[in-house]
Backbone as CSV, one residue per row, in Angstrom:
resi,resn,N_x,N_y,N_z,CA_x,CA_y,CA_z,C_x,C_y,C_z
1,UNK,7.000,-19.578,-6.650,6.113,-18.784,-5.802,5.184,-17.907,-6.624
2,UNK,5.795,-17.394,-7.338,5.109,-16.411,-8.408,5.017,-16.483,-9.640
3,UNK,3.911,-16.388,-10.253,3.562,-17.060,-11.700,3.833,-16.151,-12.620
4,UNK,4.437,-16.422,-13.757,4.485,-15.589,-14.861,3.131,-14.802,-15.459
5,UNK,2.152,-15.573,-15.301,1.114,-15.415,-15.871,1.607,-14.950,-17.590
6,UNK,2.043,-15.833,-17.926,2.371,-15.564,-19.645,3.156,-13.917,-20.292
7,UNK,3.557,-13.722,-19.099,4.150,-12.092,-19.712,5.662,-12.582,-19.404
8,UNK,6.379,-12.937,-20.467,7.921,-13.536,-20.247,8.590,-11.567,-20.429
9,UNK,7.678,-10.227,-20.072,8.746,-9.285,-19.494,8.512,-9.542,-18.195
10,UNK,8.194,-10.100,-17.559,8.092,-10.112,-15.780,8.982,-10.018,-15.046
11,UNK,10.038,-11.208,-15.571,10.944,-11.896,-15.116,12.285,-10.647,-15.478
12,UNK,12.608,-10.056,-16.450,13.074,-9.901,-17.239,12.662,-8.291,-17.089
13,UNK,11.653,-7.526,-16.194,11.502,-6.048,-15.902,12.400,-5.357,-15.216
14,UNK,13.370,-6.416,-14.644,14.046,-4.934,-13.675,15.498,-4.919,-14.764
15,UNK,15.257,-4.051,-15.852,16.084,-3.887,-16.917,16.276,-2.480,-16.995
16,UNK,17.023,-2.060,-17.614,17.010,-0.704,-18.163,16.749,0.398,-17.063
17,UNK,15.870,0.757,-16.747,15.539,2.206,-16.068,15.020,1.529,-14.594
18,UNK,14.630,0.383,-14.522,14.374,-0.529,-13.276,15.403,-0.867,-12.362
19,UNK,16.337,-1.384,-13.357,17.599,-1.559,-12.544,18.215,-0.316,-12.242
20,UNK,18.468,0.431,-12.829,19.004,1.627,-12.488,18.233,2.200,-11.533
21,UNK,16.893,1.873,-11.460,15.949,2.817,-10.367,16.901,1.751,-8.840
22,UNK,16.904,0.305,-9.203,17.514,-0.861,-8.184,18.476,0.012,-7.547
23,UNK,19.451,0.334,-8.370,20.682,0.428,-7.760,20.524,1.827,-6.870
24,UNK,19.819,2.417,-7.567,19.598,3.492,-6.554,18.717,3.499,-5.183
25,UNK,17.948,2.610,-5.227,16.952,2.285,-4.346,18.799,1.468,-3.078
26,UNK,18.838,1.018,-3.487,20.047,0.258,-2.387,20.595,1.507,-1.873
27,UNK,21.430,2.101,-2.316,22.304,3.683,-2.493,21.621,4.242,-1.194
28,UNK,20.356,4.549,-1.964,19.774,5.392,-0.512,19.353,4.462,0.686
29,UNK,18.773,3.573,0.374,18.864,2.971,1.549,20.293,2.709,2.722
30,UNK,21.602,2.519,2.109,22.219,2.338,2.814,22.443,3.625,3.177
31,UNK,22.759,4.746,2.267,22.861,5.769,3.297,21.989,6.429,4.385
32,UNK,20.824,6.178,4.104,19.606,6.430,4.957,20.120,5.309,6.525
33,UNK,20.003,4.021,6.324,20.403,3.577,7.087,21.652,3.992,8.177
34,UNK,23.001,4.808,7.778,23.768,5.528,8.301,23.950,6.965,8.968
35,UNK,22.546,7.403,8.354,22.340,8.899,8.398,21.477,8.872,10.311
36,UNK,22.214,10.080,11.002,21.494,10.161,12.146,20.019,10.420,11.990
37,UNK,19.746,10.927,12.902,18.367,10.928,13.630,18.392,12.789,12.320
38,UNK,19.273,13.517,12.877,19.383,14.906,12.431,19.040,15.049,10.498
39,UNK,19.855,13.876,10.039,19.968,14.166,8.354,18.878,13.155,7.787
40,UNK,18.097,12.553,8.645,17.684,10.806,8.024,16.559,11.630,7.473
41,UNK,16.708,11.682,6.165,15.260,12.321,4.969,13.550,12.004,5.543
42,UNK,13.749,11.124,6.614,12.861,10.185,7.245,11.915,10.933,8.153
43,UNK,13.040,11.198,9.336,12.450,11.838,10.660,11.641,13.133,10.595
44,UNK,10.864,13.107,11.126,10.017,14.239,11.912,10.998,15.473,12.440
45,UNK,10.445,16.686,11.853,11.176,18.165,11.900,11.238,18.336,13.591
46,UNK,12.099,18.373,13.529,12.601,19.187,15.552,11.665,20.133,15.717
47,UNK,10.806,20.962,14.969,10.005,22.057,15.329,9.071,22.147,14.075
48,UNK,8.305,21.454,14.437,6.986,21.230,13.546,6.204,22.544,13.380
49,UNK,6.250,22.558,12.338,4.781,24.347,12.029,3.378,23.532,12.257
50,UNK,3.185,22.317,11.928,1.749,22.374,11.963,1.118,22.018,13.139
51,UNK,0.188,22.141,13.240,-0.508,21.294,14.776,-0.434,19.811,14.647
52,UNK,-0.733,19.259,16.046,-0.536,18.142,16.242,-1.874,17.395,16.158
53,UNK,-1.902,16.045,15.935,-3.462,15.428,15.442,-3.868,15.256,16.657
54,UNK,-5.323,15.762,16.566,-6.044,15.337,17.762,-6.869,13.916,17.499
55,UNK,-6.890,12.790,16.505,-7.353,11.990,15.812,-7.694,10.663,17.312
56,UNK,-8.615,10.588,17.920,-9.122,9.536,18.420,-10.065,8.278,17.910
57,UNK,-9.308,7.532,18.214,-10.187,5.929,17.540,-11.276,6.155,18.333
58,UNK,-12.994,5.450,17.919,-13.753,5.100,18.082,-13.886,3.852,17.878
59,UNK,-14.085,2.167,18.595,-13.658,1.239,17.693,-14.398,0.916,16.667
60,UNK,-16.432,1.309,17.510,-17.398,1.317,17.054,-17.289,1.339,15.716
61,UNK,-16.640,2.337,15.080,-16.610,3.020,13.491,-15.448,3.402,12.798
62,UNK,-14.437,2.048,13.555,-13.198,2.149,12.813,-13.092,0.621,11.921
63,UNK,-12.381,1.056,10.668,-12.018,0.285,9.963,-10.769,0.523,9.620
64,UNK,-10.452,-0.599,9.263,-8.262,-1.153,8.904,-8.624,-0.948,7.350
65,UNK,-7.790,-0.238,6.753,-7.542,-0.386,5.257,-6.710,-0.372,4.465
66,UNK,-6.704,-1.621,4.189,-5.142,-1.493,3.111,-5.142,-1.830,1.734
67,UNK,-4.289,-1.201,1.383,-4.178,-1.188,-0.261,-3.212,-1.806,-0.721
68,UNK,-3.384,-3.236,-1.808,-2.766,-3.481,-2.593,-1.559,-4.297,-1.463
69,UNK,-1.781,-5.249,-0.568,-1.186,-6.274,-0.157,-0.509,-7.810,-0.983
70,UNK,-0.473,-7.213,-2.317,-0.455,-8.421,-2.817,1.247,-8.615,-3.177
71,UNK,1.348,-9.989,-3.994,2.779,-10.089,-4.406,3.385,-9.335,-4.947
72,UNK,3.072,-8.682,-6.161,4.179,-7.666,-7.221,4.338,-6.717,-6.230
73,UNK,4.143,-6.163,-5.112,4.575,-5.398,-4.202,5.011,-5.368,-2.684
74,UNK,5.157,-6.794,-2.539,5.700,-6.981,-1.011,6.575,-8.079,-1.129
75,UNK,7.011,-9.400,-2.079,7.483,-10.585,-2.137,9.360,-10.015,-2.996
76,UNK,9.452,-10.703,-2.801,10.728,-10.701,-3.520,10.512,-11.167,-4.477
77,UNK,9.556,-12.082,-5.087,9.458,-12.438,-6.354,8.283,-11.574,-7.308
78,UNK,8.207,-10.397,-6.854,7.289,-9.530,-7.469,7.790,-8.659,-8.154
79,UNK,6.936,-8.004,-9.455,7.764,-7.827,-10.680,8.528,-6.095,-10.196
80,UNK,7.946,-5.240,-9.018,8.240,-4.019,-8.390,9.363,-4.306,-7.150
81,UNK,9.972,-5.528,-6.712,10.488,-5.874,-5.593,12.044,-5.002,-5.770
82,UNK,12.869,-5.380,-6.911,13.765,-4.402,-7.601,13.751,-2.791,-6.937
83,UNK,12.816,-2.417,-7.117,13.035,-0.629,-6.619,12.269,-0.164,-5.645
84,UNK,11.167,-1.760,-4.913,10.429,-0.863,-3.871,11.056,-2.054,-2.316
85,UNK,11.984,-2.976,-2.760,12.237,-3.549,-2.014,13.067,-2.964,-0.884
86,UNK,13.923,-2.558,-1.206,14.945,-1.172,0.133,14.041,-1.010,0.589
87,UNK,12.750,-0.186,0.606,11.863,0.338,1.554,11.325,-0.180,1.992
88,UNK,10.635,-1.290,1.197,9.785,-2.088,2.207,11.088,-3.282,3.515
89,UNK,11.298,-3.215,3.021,12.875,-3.393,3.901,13.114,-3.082,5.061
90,UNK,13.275,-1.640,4.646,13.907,-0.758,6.066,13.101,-0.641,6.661
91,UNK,11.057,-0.414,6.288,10.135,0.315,6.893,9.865,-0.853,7.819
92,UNK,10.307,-2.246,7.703,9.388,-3.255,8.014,7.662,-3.612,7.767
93,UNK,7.615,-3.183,6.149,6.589,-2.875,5.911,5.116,-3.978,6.001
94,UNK,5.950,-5.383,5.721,5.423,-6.660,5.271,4.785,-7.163,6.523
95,UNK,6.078,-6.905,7.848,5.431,-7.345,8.990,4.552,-6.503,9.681
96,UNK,4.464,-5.011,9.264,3.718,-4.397,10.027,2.488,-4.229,9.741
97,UNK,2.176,-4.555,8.756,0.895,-5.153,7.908,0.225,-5.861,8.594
98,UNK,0.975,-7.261,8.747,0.410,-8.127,9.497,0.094,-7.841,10.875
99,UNK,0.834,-7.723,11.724,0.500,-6.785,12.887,-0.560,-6.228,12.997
100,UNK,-1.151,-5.149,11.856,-2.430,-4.612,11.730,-3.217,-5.139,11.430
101,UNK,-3.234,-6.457,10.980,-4.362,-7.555,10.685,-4.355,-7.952,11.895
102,UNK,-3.750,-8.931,12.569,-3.462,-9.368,13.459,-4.185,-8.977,14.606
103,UNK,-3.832,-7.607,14.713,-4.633,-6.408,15.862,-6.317,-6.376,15.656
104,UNK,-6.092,-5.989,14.768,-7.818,-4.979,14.152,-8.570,-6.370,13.906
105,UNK,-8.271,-7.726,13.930,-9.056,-8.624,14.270,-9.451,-9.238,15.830
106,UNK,-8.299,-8.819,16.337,-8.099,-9.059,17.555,-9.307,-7.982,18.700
107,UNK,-8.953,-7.146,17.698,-10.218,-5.803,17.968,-11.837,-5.858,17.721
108,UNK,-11.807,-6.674,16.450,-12.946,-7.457,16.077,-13.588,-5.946,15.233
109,UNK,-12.470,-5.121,14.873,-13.349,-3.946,13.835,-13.202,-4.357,12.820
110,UNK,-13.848,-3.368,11.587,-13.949,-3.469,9.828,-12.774,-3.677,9.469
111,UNK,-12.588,-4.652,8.753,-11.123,-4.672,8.237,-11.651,-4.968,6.614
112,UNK,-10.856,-3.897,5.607,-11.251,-3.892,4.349,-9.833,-3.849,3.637
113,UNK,-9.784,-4.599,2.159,-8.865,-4.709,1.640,-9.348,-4.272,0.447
114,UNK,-7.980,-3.243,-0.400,-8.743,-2.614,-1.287,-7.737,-2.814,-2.358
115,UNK,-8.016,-3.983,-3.343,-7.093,-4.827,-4.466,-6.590,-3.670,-5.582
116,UNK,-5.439,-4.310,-6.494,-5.201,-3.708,-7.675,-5.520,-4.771,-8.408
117,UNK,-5.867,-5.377,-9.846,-6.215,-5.903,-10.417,-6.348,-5.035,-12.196
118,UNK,-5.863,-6.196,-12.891,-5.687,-5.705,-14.075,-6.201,-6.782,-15.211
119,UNK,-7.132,-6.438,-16.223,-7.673,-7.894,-16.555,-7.542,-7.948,-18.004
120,UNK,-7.625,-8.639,-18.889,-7.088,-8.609,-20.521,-7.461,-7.399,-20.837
121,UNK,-8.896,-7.056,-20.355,-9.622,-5.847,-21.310,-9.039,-4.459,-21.033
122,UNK,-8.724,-4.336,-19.942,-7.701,-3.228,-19.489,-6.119,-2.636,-20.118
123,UNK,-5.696,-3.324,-20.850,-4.465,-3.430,-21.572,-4.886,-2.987,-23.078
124,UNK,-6.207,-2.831,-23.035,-6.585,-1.840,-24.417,-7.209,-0.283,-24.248
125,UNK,-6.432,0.020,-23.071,-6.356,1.027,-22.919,-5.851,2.268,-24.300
126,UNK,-6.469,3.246,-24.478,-6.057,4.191,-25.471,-4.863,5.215,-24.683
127,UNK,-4.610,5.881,-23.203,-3.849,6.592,-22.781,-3.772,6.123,-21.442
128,UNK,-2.455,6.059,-20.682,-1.629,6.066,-19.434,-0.738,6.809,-18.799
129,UNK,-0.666,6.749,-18.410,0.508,7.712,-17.065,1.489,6.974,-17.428
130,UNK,2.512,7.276,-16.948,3.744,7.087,-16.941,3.881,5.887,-16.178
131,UNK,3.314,5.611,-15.239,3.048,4.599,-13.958,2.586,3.438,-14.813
132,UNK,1.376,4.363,-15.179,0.130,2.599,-16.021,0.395,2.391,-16.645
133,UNK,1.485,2.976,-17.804,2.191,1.963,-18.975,3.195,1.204,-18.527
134,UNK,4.161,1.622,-17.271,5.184,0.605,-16.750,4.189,-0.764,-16.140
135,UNK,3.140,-0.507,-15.372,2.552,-1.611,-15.002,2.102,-2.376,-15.972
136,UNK,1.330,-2.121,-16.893,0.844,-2.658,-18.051,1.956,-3.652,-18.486
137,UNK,2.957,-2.748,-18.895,4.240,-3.711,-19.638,5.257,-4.445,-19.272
138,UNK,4.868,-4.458,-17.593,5.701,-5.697,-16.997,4.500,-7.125,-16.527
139,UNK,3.566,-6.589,-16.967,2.253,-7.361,-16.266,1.683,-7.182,-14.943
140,UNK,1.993,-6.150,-14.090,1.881,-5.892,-12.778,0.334,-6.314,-12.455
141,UNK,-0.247,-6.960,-11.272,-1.474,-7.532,-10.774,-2.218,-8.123,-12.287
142,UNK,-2.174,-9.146,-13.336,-2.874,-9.201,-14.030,-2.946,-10.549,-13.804
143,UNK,-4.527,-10.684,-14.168,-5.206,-11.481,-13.680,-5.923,-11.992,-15.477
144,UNK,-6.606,-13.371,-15.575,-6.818,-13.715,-17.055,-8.449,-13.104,-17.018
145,UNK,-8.762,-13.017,-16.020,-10.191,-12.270,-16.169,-10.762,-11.739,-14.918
146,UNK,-11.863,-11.390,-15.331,-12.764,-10.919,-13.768,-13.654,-11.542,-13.212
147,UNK,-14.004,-12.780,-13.455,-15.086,-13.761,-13.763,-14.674,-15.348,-13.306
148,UNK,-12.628,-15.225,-13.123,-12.063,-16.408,-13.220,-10.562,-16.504,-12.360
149,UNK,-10.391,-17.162,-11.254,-9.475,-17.231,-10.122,-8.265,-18.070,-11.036
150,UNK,-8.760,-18.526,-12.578,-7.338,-19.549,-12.981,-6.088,-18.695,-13.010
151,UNK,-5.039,-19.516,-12.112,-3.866,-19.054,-12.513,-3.508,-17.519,-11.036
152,UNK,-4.465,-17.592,-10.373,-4.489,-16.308,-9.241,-3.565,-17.015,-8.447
153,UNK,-3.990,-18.147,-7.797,-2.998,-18.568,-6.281,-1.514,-18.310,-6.821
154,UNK,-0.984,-17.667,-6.082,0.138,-18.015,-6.323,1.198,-16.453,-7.291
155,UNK,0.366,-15.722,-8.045,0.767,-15.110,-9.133,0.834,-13.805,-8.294
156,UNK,1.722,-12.925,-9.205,2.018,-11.424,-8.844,0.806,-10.843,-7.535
157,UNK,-0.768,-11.320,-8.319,-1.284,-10.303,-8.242,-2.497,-10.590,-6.761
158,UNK,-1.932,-12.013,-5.941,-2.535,-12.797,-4.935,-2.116,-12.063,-3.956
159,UNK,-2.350,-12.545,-2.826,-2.427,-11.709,-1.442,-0.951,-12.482,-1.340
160,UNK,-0.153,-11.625,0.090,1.313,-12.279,0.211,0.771,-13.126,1.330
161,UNK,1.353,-14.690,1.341,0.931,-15.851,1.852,0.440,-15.325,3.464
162,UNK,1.378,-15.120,3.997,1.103,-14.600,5.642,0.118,-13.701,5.702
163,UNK,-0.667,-13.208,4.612,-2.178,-12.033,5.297,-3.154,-13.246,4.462
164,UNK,-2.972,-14.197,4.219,-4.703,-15.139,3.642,-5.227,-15.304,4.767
165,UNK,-4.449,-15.739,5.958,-5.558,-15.985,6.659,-6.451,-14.910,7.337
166,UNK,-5.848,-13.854,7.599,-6.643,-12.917,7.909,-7.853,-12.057,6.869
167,UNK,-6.904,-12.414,5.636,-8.054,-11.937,4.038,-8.695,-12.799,3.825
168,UNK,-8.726,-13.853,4.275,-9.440,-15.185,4.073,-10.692,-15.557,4.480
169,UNK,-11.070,-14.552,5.993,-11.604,-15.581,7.117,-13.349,-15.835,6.951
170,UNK,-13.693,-14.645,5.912,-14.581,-15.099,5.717,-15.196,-13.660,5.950
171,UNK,-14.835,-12.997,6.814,-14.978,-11.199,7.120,-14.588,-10.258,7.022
172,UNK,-13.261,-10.343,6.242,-12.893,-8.996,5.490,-13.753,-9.018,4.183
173,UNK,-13.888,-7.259,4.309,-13.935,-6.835,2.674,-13.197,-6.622,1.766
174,UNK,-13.116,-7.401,0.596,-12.600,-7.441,-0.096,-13.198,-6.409,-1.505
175,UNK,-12.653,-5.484,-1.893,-13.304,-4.516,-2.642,-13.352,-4.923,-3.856
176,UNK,-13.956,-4.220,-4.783,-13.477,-4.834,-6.182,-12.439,-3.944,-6.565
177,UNK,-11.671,-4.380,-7.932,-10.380,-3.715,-8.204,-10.269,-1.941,-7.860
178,UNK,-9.501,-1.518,-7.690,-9.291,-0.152,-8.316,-8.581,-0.014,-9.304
179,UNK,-8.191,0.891,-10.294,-7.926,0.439,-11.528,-6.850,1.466,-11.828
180,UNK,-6.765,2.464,-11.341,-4.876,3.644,-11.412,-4.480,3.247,-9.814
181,UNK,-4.925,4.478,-9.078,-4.624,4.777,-7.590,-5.436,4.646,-6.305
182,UNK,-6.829,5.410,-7.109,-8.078,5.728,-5.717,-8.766,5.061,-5.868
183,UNK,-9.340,4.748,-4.518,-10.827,4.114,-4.976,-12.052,4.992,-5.333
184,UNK,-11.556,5.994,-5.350,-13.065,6.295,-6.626,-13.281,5.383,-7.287
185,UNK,-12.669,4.557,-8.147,-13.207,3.612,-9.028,-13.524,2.185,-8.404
186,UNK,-13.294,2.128,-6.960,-13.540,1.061,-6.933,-15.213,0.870,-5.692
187,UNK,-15.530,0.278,-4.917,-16.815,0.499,-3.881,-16.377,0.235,-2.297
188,UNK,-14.681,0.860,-1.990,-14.615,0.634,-0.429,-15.779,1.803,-0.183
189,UNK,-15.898,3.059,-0.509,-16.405,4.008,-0.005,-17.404,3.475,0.697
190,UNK,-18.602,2.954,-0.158,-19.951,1.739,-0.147,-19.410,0.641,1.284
191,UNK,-19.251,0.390,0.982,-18.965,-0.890,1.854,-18.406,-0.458,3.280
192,UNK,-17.617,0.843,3.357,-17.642,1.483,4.573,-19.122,2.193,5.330
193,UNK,-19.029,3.037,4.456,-20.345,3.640,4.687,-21.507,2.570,5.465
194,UNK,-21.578,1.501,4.472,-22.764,0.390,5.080,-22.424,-0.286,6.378
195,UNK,-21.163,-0.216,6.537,-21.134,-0.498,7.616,-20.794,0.276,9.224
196,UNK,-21.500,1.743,8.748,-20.919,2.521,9.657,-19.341,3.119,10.300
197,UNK,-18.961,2.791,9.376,-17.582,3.699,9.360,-17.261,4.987,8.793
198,UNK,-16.762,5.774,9.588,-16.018,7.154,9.279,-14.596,7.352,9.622
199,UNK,-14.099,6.258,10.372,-12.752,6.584,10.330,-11.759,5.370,9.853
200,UNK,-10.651,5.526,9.526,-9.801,4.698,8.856,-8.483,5.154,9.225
201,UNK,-8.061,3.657,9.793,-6.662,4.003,9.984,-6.410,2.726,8.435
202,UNK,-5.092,4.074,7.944,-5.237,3.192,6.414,-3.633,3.041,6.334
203,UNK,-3.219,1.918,5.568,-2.009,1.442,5.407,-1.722,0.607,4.185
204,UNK,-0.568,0.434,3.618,-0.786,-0.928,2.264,0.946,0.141,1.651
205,UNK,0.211,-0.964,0.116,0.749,-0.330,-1.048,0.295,0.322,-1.891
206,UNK,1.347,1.191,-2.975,2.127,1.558,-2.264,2.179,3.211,-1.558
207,UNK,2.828,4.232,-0.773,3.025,5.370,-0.453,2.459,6.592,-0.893
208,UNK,3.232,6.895,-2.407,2.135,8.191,-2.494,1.596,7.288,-4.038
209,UNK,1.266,6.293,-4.910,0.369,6.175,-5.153,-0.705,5.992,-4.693
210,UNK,-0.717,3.961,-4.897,-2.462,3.970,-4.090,-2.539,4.914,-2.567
211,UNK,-1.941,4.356,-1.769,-2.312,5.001,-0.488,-2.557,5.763,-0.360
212,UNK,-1.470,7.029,-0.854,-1.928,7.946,-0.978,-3.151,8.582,-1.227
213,UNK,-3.272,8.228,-2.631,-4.436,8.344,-3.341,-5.871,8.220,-2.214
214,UNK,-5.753,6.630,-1.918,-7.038,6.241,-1.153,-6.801,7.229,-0.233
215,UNK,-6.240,7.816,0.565,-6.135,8.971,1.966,-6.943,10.064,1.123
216,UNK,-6.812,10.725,-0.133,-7.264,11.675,-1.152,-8.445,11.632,-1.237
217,UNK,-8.855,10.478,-1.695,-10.157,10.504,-1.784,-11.224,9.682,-0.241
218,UNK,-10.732,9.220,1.002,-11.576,8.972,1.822,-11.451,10.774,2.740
219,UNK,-10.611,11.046,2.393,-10.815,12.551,3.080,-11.662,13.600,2.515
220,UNK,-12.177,13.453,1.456,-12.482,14.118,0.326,-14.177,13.663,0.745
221,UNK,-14.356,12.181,0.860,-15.738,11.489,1.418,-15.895,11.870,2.621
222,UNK,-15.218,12.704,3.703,-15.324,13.042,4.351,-15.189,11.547,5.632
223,UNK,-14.349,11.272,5.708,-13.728,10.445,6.504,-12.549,11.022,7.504
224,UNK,-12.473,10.491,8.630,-11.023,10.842,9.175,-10.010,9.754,9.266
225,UNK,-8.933,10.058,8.950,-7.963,9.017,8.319,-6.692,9.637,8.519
226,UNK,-6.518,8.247,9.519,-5.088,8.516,10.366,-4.217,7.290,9.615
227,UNK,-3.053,7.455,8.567,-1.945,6.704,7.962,-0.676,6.184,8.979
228,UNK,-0.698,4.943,8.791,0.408,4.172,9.695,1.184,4.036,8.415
229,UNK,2.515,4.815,8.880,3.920,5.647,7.838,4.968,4.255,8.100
230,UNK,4.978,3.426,8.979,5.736,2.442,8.426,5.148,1.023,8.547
231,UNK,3.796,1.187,7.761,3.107,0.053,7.411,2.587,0.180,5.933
232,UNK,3.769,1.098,4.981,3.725,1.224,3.849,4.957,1.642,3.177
233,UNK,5.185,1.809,1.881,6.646,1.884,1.367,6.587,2.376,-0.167
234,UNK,7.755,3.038,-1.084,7.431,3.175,-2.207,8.976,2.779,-3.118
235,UNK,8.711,3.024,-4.254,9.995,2.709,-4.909,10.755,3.998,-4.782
236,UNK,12.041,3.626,-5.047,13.251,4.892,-5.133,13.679,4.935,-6.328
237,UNK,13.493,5.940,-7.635,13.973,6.172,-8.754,14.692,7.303,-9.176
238,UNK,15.353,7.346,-10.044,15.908,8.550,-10.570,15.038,9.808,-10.062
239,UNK,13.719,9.334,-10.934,12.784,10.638,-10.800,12.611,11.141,-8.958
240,UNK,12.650,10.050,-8.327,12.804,10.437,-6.596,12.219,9.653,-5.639
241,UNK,12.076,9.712,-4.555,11.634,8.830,-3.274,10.711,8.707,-3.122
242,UNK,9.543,7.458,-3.533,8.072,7.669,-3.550,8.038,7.904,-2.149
243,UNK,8.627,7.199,-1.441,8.262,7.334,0.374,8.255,8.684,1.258
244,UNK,9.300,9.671,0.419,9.530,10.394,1.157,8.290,11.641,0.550
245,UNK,8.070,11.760,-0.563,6.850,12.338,-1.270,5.713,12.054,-0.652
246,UNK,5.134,10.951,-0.136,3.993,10.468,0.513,4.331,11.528,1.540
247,UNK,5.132,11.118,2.496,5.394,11.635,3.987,5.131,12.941,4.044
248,UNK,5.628,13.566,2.753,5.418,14.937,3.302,3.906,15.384,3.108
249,UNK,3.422,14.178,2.209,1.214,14.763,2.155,0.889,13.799,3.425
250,UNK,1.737,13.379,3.730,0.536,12.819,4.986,0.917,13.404,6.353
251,UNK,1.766,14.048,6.119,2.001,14.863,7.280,0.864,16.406,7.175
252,UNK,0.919,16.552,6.129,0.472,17.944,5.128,-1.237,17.289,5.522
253,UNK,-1.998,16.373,5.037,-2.938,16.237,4.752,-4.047,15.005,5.303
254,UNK,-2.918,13.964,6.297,-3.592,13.303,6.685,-4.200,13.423,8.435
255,UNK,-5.687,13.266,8.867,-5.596,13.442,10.218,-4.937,13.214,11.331
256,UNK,-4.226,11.953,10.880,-2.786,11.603,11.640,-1.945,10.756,11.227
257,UNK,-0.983,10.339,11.741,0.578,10.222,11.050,0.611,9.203,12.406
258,UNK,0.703,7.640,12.121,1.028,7.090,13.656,1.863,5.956,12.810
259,UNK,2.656,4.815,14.118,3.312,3.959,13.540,2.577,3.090,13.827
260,UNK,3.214,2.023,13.312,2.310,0.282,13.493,1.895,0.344,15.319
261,UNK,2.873,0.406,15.999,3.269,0.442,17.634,1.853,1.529,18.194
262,UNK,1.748,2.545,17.907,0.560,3.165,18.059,-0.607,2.876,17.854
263,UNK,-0.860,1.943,16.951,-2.349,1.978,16.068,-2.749,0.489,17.021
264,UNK,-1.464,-0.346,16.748,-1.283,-2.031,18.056,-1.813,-1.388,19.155
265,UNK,-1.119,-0.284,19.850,-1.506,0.294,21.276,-2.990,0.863,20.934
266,UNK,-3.321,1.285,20.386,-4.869,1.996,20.313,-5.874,0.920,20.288
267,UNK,-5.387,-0.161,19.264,-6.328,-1.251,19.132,-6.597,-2.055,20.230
268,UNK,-5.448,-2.343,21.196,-5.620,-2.888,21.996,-5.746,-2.362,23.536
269,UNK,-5.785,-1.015,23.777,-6.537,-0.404,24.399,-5.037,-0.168,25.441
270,UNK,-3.919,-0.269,25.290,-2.815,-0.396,26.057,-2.405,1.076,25.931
């Protein structure tokens, strides 16, 4: 299903601090899974301090956006599946994705996809995060160039089989890479803008990186951007719960906080 693309650590990444992030990623999941409504790290506070979103779709000037739908982060044979798999798991993250394709075509609004991509020249990088050297050195989304699809079908860094046809059809946007987290670096901003959009209901991979990130900076462009919380997921490591870190900025910072079931009901006018 998934190609080495010539990095024999791929196979061979969930070692050392991966696996250990694994075993912990299970850990909490099962206890999360057992934990009521009252302790589940998950749920929404019984008595919320902040206000509640007043965030209404327009369909006119709504666009679907997701980040980073591809294999190394939703397949089981992806080189992140090890520590972000529990979540995407429990959240039903893979299918609720689709769902939002599914819908927001059905809706006939902007639907934009906003890639990770990593290409030889990128790996001569002089400094990284902590993040971009683990990606770097398992091969995460790398691709043999920018210029050249050899070796894409199929590999880490391709769309997961069940969203081509909707990434396919000939009318999504497909952005060019982003290259850490936000698209600052990449041209959804552009490509919204041109097409008259200001609002975004945004979803993908993963939690409080990209997604995050992209929520950071389309709010920042002055967008309103309502995050569907289980149509995304993060890894569980020593260092801590990407999922549950997101949750608390998108509760904190995003115009609204809805589930797949909400955004289905909005789209379809139910």
């Amino acid at each position: 299903m998934c190609n080495d693309h010539d990095h024999p650590t791929r196979r061979t990444a969930l070692s050392g601090a991966l696996a250990t992030g694994a075993a912990a990623a299970v850990a909490v999941a099962a206890s999360t899974g057992a934990a009521t409504a009252q302790d589940n790290p998950y749920a929404d506070p019984e008595s919320p301090a902040l206000p509640p979103s007043d965030m209404q779709l327009d369909l006119s000037r709504t666009a679907l956006v997701i980040t980073d739908p591809q294999i190394d982060f939703l397949h089981p044979d992806g080189v992140t599946w090890g520590v972000v798999g529990a979540s995407v798991t429990e959240h039903g993250t893979v299918d609720n994705i689709e769902r939002l394709f599914k819908a927001a075509k059905a809706a006939d609004i902007t639907v934009a996809v906003s890639p990770h991509y990593y290409y030889p020249t990128d790996h001569g990088w002089k400094f990284e995060g902590a993040l971009e050297k683990l990606m770097h050195k398992i091969g995460m989304f790398d691709r043999k160039g920018a210029l050249t699809t050899d070796g894409f079908d199929g590999s880490g860094a391709d769309w997961m089989p069940q969203y081509k046809p909707y990434i396919n059809d000939g009318k999504t946007i497909v952005t060019s890479p982003h290259k850490v987290f936000g698209n600052d670096t990449n041209d959804l901003t552009l490509q919204l803008r041109k097409r008259g959009v200001d609002q975004v209901i945004l979803a993908g991979m993963s939690a409080n990186l990209c997604t995050e990130s992209h929520m950071r900076e389309l709010l920042e462009q002055g967008f309103e951007v309502g995050v569907v919380r289980d149509a995304t997921a993060a890894a569980m490591l020593p260092e801590g719960d990407g999922y549950l870190a997101a949750l608390t900025n998108f509760r904190y910072i995003a115009n609204a906080l809805w589930t797949t079931d909400d955004v289905v009901g909005q789209l379809s006018g139910s």
